[in-house]
C-alpha positions in Angstrom: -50.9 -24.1 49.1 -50.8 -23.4 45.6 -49.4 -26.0 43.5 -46.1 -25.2 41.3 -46.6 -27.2 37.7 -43.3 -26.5 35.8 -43.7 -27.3 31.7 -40.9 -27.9 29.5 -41.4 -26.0 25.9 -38.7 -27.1 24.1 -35.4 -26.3 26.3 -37.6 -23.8 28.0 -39.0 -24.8 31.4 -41.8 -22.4 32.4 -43.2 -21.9 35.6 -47.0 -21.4 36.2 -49.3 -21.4 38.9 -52.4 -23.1 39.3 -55.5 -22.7 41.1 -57.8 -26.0 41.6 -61.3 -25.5 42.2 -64.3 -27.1 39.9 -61.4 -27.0 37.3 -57.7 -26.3 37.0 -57.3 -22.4 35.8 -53.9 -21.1 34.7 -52.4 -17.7 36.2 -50.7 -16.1 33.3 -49.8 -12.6 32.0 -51.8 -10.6 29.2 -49.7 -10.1 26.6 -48.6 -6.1 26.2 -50.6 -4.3 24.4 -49.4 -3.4 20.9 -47.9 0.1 20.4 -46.5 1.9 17.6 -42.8 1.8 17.8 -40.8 4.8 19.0 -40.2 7.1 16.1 -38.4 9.8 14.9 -40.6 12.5 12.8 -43.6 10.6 11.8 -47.1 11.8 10.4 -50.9 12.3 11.9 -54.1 13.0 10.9 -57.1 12.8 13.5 -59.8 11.0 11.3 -63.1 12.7 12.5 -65.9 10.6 10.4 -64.1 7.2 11.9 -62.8 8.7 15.4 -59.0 7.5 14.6 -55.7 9.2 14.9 -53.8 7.8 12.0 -50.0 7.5 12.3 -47.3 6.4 9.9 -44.1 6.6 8.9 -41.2 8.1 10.8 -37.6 6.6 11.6 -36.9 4.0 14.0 -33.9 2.5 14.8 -31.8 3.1 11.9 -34.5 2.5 9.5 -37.8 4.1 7.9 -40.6 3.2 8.6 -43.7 2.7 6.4 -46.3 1.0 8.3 -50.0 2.4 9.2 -51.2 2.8 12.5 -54.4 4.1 14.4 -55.8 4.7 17.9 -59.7 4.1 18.4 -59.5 6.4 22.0 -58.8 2.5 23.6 -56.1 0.7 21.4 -53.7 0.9 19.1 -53.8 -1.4 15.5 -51.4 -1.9 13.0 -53.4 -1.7 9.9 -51.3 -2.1 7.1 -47.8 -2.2 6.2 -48.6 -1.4 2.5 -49.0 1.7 0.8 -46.3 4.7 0.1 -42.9 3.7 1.0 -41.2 3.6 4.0 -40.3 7.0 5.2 -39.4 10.3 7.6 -41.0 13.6 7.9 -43.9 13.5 5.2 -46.8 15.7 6.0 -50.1 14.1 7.1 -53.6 15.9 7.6 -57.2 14.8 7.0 -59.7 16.7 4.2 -62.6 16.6 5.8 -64.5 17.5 2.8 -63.4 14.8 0.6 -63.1 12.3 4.5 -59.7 11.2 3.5 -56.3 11.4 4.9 -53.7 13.2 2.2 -50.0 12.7 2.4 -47.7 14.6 0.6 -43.4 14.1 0.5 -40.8 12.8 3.6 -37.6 11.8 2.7 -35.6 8.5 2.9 -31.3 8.6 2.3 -31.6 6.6 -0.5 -33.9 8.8 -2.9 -33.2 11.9 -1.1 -36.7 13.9 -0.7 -40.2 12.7 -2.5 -42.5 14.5 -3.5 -45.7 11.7 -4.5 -49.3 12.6 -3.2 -51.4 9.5 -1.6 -54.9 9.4 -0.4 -56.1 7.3 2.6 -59.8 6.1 3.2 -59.3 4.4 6.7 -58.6 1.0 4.5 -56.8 1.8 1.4 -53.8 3.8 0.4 -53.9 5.7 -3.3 -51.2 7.0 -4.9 -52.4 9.9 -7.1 -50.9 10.8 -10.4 -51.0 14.4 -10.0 -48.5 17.4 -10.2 -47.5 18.9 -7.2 -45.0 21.0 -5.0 -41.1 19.9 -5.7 -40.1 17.3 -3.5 -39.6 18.3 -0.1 -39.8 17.0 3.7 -39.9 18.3 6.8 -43.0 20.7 5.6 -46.6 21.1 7.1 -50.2 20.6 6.1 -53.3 22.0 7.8 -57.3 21.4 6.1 -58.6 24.7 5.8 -61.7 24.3 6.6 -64.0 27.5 5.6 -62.3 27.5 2.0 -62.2 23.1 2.1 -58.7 23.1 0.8 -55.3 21.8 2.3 -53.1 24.2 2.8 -49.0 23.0 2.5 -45.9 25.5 3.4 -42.4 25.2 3.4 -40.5 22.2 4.6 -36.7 21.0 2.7 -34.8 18.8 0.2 -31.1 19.0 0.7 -30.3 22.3 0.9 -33.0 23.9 -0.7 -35.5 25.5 1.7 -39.0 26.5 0.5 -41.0 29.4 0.7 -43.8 28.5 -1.7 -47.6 27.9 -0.7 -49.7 25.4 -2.1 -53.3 24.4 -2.2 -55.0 20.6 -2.7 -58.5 21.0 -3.7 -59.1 17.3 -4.5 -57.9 16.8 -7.7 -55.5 19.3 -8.1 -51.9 21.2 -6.6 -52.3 25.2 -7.1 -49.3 26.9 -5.9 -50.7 30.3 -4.6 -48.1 31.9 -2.8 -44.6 32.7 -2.7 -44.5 35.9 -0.7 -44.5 36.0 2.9 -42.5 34.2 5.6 -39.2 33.3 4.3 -38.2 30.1 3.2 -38.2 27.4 6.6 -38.3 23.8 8.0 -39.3 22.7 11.1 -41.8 25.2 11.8 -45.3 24.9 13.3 -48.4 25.1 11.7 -52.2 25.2 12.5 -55.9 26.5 11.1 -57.6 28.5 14.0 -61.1 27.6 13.0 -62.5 30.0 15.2 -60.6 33.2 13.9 -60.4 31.0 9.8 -56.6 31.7 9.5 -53.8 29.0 9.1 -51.3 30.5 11.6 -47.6 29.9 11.7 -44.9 30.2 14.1 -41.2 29.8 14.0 -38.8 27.8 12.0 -35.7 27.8 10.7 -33.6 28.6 7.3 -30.5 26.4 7.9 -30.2 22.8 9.2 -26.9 22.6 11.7 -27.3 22.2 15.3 -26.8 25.8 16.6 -29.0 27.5 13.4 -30.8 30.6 14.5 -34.7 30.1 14.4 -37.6 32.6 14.0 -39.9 34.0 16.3 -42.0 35.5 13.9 -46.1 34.7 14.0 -47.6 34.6 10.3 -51.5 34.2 9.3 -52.8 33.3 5.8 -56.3 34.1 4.8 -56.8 32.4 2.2 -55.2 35.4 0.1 -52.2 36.2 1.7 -49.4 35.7 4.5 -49.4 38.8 7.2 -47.0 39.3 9.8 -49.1 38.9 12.7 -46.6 38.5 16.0 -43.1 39.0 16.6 -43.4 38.7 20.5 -44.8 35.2 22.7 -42.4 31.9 22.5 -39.2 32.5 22.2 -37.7 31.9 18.5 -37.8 28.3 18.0 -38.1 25.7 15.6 -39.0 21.4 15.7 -42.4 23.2 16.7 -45.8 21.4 17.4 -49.0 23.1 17.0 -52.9 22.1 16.2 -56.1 23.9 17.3 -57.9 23.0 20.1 -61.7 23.8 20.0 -62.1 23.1 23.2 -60.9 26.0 24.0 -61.4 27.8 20.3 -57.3 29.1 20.3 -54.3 27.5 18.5 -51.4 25.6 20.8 -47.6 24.9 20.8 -46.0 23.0 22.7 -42.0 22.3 23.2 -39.6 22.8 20.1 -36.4 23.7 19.8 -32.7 22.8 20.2 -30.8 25.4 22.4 -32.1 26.8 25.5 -36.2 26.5 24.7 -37.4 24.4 27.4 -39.8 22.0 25.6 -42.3 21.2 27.7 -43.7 25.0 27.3 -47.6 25.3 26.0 -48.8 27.9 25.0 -52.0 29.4 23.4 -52.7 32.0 20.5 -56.1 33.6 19.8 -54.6 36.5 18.3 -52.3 37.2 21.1 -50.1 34.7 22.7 -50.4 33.3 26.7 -48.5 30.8 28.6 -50.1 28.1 30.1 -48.5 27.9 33.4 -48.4 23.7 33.9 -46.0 22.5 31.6 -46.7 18.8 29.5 -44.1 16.6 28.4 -40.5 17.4 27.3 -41.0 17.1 23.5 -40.0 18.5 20.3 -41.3 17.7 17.2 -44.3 16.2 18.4 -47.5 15.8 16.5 -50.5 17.8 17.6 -54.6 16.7 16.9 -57.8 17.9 18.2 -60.1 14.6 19.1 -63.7 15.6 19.1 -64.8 12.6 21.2 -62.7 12.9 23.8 -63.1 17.1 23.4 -59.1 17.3 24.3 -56.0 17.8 22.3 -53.7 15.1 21.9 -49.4 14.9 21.6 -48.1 11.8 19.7 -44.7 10.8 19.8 -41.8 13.9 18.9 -38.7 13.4 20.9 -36.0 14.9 23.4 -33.2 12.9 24.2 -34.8 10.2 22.3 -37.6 9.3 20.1 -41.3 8.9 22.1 -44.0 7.1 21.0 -46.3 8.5 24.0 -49.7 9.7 23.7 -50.7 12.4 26.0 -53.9 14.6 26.1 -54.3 18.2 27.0 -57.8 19.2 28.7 -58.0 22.7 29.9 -54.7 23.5 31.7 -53.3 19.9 32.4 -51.5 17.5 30.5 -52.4 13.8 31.4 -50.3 10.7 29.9 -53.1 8.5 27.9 -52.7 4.7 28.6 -51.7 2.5 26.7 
């Protein structure tokens, strides 16, 4: 029989097996691995050169959040806990050009909506002292990749919603729209390498809990927004989208508040198609392409509560990733 050793730690008495052979070995639990906490509306970027997604911010249990996290395909590793403040909703996306991660805005209650640029090298964060978009939150970023410039549209601060487009070339902010798709938040946004448009989809004008949404499908060419769609997913907003090269078309998946079901996918190549497995039951999730792993992958979003899952998307089937 295996012998029972009970140690006192403190006023803790622990139980542990023990298994005599040549030696005396000890029986005990790996620790769990680390994870990021469960978050509401953080940021990613899917750093290609050093094969990490890169997550930060968000809020968590009453409170922002302002530490750094990334994945290495295996694990997860916290970092650094320095760097822009703590906060929810900034805008995340990797310049491949330049192979650094740029973050623009999020929001915290206590200064209302930011509106700082910071550049990431995989061990540094830099604030940059450059003039940009007004302070906003809940907008989206995408690296276009034929013209090597970030591309940032719409988001929120307050009440205000924005409308404007603006370019990051490096060293500078150009705004170079301000036609097109009406002012939203909470809309999706992707570059479709394959077709070199950033496309967006859906949205919303007004934050309250029963505000109607768009189901409109815009492009930008690196000159100008057309109307592209008004047909596929119903009108939604709290959308994820990101391309997937494996398969050379943009995706969404889930969004929305009312009756959108949100664990819908569905692809755009100029015309929209429904995948007919479902994923997870998110909205608001982050979308990234990982080259090594040739898949698409969700982080985090929420539905009834915050989710700081990872799940990967390779053909037609959605698979949870462990840890």
């Amino acid at each position: 029989m295996t012998p029972l050793i009970r140690i006192r730690i403190g006023r803790a008495l622990a139980a542990t097996a023990l298994t005599v052979s040549s030696g005396l070995a000890i029986d005990a639990q790996p620790p769990a691995p680390a994870v990021p906490p469960a978050a509401y509306s953080v940021g990613t970027a899917f750093d290609t050169a050093r094969n990490r997604l890169v997550v930060f911010g968000g809020y968590v249990n009453g409170a922002y959040a302002g530490d750094t996290w990334e994945w290495d395909g295996r694990v997860w590793t916290r970092v650094t806990s320095t760097g822009p403040i703590a906060r929810n909703s900034p805008a995340l996306v990797y310049d491949a050009a330049r192979r650094q991660i740029v973050l623009f805005g999020g929001d915290t209650r206590a200064t209302g909506a930011l509106g700082d640029t910071w550049t990431y090298d995989g061990t540094t964060w830099r604030q940059l002292d450059v003039a940009g978009p007004p302070a906003r939150s809940t907008h989206q970023m995408v690296y276009d990749a034929r013209r090597h410039r970030v591309l940032l549209f719409g988001g929120a601060s307050g009440g205000t919603m924005y409308g404007d487009t603006w370019e990051w070339d490096g060293s500078r902010w150009t705004r170079v729209a301000t036609d097109g798709p009406s002012p939203r938040t909470l809309h999706g946004l992707a570059y479709d390498a394959g077709r070199q448009r950033v496309v967006m989809f859906g949205g919303t004008s007004v934050l309250a809990p029963d505000a109607p949404s768009y189901r409109e499908t815009w492009e930008w060419d690196g000159r100008r927004w057309v109307l592209a769609d008004t047909t596929g997913p119903s009108a939604r907003d709290h959308v994820s989208m990101g391309y997937d090269a494996a398969r050379g078309a943009v995706v969404l998946h889930g969004g929305g508040l009312g009756p959108v079901d949100p664990g819908e996918t569905w692809v755009y190549d100029g015309k929209w198609t429904r995948l007919t497995a479902d994923g997870p039951r998110r909205r608001y999730a982050r979308l990234e392409f990982d080259p090594r792993a040739n898949a698409l992958l969700l982080y985090g979003g929420f539905d009834r509560r915050p989710s700081n899952e990872l799940w990967r998307l390779r053909g037609a089937e959605w698979e949870r990733v462990a840890p």
